[in-house]
mmCIF file of the N, C-alpha and C atoms, coordinates in Angstrom:
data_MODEL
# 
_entry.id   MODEL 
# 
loop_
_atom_site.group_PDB 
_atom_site.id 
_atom_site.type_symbol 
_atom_site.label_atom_id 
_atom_site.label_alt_id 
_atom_site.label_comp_id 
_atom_site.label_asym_id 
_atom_site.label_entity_id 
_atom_site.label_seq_id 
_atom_site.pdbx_PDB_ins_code 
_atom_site.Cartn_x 
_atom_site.Cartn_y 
_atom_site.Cartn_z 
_atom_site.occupancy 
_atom_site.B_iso_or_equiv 
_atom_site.pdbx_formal_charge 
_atom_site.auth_seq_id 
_atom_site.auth_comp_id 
_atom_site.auth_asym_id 
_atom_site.auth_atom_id 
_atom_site.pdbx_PDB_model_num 
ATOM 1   N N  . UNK A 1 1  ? 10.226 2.534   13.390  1.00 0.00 ? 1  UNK A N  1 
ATOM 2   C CA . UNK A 1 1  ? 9.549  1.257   13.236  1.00 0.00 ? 1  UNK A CA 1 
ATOM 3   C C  . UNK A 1 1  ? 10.582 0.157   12.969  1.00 0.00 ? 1  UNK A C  1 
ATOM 4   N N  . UNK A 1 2  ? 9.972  -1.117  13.288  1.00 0.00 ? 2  UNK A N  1 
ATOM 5   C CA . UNK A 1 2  ? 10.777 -1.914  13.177  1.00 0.00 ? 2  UNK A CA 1 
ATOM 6   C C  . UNK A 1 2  ? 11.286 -2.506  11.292  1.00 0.00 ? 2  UNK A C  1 
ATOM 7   N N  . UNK A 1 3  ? 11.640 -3.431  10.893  1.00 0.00 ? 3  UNK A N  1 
ATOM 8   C CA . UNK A 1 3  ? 12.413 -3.842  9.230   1.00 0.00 ? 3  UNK A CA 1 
ATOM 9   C C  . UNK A 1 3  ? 11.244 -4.250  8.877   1.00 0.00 ? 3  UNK A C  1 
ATOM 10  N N  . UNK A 1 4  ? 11.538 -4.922  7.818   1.00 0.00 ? 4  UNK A N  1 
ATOM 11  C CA . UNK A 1 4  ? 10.154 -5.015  6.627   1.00 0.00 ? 4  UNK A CA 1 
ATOM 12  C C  . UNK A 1 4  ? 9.510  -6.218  7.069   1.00 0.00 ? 4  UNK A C  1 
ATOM 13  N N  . UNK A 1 5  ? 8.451  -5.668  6.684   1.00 0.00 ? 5  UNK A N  1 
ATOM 14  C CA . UNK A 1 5  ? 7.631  -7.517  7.264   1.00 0.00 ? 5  UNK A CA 1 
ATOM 15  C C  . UNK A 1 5  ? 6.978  -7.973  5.546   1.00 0.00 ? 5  UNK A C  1 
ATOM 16  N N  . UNK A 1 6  ? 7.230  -9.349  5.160   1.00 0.00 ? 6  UNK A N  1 
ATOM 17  C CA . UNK A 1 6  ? 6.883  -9.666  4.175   1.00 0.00 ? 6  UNK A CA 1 
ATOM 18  C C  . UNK A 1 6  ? 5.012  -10.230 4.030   1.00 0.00 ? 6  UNK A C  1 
ATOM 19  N N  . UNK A 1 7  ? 4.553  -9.729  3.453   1.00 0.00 ? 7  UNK A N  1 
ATOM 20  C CA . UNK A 1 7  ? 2.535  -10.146 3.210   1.00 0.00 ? 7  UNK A CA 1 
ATOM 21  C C  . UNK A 1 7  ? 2.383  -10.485 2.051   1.00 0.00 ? 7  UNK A C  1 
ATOM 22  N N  . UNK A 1 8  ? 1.547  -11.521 2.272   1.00 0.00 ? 8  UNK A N  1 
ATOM 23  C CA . UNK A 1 8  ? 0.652  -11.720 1.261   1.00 0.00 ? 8  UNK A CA 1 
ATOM 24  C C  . UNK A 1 8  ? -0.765 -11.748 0.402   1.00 0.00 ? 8  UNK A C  1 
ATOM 25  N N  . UNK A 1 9  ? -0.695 -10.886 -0.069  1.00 0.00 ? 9  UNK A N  1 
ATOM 26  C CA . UNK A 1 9  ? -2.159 -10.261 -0.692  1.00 0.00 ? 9  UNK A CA 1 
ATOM 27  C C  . UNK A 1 9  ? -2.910 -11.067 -1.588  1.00 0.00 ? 9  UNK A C  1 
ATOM 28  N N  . UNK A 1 10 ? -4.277 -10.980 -2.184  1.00 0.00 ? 10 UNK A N  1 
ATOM 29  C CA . UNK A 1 10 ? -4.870 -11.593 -2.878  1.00 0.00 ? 10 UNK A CA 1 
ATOM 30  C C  . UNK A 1 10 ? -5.369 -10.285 -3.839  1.00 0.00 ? 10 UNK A C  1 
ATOM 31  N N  . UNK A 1 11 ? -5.000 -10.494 -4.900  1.00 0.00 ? 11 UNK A N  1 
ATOM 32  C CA . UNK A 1 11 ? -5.822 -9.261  -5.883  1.00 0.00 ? 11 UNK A CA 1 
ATOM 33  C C  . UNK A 1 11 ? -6.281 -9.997  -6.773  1.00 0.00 ? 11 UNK A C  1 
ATOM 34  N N  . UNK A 1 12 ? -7.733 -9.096  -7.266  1.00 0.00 ? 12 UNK A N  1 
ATOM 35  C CA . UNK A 1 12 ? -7.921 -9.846  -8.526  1.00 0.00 ? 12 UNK A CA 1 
ATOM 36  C C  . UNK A 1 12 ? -7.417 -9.440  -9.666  1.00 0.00 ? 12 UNK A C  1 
ATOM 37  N N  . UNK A 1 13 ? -7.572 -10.372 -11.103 1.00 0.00 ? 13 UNK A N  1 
ATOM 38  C CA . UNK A 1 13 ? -6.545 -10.068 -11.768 1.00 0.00 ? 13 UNK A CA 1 
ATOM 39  C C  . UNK A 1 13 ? -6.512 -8.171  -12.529 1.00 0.00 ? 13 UNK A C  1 
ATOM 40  N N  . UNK A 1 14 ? -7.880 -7.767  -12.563 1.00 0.00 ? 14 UNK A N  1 
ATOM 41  C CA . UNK A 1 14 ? -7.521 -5.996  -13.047 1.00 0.00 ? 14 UNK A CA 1 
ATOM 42  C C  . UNK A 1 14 ? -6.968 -5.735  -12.300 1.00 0.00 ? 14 UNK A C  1 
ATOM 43  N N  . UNK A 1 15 ? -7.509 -5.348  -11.029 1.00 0.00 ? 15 UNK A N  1 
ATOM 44  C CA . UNK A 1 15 ? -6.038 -4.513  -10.495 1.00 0.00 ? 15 UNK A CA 1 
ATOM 45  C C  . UNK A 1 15 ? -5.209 -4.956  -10.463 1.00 0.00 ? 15 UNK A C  1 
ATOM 46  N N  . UNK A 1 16 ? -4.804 -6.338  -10.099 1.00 0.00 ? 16 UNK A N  1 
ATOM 47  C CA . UNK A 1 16 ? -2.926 -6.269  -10.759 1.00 0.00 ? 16 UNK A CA 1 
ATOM 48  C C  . UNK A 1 16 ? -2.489 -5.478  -11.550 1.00 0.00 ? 16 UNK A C  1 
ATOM 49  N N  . UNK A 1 17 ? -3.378 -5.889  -12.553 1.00 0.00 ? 17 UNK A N  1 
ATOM 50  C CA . UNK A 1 17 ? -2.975 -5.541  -13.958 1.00 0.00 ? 17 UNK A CA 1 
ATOM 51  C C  . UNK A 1 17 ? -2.238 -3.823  -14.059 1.00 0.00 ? 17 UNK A C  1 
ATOM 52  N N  . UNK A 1 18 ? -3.975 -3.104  -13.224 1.00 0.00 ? 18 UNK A N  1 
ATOM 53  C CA . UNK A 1 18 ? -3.820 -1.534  -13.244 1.00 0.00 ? 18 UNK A CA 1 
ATOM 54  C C  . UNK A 1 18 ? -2.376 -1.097  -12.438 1.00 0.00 ? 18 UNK A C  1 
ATOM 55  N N  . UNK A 1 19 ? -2.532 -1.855  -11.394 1.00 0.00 ? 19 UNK A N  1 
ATOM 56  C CA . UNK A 1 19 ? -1.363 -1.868  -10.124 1.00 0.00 ? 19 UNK A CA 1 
ATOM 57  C C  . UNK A 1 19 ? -0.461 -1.603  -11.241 1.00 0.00 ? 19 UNK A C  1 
ATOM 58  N N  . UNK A 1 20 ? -0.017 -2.878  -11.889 1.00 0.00 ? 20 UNK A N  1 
ATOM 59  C CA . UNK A 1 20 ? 1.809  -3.023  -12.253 1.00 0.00 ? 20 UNK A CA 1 
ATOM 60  C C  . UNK A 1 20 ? 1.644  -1.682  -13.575 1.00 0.00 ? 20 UNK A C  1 
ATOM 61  N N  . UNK A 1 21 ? 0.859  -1.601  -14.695 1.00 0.00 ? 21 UNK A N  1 
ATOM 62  C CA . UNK A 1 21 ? 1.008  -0.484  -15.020 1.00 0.00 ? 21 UNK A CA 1 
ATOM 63  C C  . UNK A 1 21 ? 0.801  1.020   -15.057 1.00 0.00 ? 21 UNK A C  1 
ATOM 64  N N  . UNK A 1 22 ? 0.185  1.347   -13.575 1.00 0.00 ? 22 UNK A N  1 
ATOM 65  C CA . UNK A 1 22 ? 0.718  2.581   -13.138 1.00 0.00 ? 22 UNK A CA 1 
ATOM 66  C C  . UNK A 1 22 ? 2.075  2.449   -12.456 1.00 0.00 ? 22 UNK A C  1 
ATOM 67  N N  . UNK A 1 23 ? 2.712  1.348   -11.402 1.00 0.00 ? 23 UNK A N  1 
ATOM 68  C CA . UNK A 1 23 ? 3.888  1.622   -11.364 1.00 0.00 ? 23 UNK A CA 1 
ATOM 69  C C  . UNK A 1 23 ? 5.056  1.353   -12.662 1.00 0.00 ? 23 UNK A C  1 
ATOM 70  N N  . UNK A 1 24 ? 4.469  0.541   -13.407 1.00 0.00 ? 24 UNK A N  1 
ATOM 71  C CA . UNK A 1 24 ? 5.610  0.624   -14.342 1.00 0.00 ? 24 UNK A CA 1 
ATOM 72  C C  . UNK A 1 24 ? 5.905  2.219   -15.153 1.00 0.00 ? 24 UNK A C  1 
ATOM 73  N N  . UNK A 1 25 ? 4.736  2.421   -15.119 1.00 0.00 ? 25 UNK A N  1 
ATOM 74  C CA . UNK A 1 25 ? 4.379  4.274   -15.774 1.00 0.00 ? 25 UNK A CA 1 
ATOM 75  C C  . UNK A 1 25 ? 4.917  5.108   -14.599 1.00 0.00 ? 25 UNK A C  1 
ATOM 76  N N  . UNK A 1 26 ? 4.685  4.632   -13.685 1.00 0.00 ? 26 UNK A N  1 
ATOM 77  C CA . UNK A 1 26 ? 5.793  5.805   -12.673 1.00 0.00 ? 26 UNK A CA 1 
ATOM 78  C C  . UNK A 1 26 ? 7.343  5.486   -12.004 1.00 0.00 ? 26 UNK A C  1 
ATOM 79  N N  . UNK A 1 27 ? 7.684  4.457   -13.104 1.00 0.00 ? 27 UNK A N  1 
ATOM 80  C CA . UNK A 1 27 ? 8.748  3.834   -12.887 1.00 0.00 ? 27 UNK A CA 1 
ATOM 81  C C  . UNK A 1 27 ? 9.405  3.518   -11.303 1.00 0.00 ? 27 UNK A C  1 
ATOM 82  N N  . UNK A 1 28 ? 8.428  2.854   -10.751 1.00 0.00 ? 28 UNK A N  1 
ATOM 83  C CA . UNK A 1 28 ? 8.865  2.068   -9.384  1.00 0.00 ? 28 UNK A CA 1 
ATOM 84  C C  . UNK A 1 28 ? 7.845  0.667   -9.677  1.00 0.00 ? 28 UNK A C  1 
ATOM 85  N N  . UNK A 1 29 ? 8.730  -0.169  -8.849  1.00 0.00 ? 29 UNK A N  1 
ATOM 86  C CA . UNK A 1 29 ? 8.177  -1.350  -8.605  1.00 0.00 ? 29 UNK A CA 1 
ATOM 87  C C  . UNK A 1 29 ? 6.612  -1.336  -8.048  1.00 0.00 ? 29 UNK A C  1 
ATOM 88  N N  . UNK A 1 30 ? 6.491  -2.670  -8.525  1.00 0.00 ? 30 UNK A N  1 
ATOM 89  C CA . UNK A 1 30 ? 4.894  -2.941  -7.856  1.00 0.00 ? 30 UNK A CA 1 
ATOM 90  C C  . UNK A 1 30 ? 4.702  -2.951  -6.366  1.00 0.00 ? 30 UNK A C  1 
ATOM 91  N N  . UNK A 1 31 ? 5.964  -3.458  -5.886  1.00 0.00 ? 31 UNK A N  1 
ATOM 92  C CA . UNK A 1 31 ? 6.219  -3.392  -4.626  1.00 0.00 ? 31 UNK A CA 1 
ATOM 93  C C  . UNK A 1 31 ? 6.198  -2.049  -4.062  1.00 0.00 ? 31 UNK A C  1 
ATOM 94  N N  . UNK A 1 32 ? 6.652  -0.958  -4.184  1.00 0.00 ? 32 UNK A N  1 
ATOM 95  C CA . UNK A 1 32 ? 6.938  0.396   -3.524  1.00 0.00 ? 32 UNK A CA 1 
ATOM 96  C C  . UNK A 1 32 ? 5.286  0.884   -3.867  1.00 0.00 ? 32 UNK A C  1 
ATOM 97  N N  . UNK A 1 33 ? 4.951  0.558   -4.788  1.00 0.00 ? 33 UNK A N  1 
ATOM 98  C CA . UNK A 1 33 ? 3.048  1.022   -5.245  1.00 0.00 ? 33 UNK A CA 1 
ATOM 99  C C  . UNK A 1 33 ? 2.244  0.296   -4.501  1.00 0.00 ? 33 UNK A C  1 
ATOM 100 N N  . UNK A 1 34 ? 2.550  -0.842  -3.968  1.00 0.00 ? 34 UNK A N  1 
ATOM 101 C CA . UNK A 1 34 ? 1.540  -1.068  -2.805  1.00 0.00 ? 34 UNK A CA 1 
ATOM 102 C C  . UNK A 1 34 ? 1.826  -0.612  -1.419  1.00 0.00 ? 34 UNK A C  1 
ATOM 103 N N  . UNK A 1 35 ? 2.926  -0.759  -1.495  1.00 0.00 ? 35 UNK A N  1 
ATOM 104 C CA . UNK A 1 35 ? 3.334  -0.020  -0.194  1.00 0.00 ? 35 UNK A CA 1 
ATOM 105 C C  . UNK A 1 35 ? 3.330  1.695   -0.217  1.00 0.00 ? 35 UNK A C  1 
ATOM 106 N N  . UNK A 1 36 ? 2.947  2.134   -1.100  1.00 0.00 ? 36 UNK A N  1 
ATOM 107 C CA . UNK A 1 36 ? 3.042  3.757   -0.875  1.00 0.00 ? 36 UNK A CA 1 
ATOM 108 C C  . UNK A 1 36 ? 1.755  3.897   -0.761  1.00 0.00 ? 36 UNK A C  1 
ATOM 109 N N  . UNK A 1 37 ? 0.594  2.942   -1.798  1.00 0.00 ? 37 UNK A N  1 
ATOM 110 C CA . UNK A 1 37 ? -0.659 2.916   -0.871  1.00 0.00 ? 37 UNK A CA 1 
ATOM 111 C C  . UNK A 1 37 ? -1.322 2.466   -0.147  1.00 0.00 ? 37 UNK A C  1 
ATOM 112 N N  . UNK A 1 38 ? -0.802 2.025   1.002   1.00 0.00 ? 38 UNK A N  1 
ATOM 113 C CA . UNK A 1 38 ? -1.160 1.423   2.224   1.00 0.00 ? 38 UNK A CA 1 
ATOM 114 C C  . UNK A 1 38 ? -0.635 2.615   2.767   1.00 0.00 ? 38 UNK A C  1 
ATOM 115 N N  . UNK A 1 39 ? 0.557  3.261   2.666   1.00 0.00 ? 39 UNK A N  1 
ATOM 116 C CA . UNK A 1 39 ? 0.630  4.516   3.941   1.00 0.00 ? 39 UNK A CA 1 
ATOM 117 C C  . UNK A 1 39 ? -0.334 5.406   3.254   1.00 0.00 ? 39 UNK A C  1 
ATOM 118 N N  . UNK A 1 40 ? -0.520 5.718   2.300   1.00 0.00 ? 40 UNK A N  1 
ATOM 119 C CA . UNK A 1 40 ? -1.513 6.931   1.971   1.00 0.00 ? 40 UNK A CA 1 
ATOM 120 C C  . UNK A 1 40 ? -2.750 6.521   2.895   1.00 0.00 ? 40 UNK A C  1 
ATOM 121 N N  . UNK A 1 41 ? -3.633 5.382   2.516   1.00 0.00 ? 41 UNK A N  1 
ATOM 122 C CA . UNK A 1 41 ? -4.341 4.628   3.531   1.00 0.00 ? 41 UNK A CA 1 
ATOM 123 C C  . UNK A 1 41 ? -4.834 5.314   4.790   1.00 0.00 ? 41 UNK A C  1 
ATOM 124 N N  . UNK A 1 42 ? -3.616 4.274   5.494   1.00 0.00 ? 42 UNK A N  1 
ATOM 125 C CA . UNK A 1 42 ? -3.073 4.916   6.725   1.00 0.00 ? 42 UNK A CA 1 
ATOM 126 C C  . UNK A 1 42 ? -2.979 6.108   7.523   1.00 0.00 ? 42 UNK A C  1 
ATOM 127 N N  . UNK A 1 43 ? -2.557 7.431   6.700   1.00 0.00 ? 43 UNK A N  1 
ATOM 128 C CA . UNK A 1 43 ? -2.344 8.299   6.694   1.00 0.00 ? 43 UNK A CA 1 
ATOM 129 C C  . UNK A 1 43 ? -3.814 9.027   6.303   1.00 0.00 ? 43 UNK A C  1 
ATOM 130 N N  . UNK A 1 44 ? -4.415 8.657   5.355   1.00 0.00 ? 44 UNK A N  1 
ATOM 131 C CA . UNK A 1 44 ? -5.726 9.414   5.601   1.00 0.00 ? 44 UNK A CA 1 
ATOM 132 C C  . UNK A 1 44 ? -6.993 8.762   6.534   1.00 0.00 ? 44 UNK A C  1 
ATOM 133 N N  . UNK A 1 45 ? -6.050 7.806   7.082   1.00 0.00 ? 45 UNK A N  1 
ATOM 134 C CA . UNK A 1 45 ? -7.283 6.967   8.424   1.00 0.00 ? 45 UNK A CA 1 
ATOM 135 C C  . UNK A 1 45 ? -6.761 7.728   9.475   1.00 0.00 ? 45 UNK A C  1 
ATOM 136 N N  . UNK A 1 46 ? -5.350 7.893   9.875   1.00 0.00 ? 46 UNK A N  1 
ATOM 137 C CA . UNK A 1 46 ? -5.086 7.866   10.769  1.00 0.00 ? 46 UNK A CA 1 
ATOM 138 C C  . UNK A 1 46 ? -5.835 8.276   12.675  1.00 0.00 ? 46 UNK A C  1 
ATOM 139 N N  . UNK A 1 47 ? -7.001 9.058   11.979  1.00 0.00 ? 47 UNK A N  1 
ATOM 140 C CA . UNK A 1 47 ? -7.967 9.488   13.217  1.00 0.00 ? 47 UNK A CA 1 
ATOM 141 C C  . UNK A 1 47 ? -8.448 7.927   13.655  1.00 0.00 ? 47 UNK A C  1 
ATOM 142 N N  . UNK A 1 48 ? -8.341 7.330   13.191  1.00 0.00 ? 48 UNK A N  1 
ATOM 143 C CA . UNK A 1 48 ? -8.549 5.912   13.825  1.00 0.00 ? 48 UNK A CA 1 
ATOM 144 C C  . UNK A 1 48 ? -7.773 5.311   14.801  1.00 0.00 ? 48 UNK A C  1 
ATOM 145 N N  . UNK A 1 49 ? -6.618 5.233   14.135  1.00 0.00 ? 49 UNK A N  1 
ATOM 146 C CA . UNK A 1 49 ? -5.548 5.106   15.284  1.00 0.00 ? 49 UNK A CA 1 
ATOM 147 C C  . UNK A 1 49 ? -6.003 6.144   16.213  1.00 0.00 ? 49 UNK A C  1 
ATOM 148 N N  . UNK A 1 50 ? -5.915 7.445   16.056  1.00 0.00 ? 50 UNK A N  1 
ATOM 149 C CA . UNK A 1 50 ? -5.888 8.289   17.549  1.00 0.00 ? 50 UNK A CA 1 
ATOM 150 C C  . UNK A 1 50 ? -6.272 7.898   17.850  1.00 0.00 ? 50 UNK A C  1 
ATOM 151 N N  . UNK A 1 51 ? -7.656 7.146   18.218  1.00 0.00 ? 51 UNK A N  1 
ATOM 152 C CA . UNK A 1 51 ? -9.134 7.096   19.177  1.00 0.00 ? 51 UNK A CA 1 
ATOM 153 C C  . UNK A 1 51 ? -8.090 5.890   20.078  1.00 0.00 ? 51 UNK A C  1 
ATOM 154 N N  . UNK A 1 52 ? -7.569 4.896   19.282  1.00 0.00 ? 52 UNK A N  1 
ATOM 155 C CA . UNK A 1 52 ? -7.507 4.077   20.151  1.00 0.00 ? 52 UNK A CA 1 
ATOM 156 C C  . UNK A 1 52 ? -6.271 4.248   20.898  1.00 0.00 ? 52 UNK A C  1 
ATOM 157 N N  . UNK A 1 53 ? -5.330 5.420   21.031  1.00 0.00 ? 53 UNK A N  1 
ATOM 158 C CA . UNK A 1 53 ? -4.497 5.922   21.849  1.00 0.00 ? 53 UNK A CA 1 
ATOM 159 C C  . UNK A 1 53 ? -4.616 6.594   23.306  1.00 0.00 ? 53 UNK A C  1 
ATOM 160 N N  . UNK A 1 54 ? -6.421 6.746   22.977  1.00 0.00 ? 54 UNK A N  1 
ATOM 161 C CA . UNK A 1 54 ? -6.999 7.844   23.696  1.00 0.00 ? 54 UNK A CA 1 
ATOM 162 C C  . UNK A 1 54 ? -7.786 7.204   25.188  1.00 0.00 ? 54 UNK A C  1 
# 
């Protein structure tokens, strides 16, 4: 894939909140915690993508 593409999200303020302290509790950035769940996401959609390969 191609380099990082920068987004911008809208959360409300709990989950931020929850967001930054489960990653601070799993000691990675907030950044790598949204991005690790968007591929989880992803990864458990992915039969979606197939269809439209198909």
């Amino acid at each position: 894939m191609a380099g990082k593409k920068r987004v911008n999200i809208s959360l409300n303020e709990d989950t931020h909140i929850k967001a930054k302290v489960i990653s601070v509790l799993s000691n990675i950035t907030l950044n790598e915690f949204i991005e690790k769940a968007i591929e989880d996401a992803i990864e458990k959609n992915k039969h979606i993508l197939d269809k439209m390969t198909k």
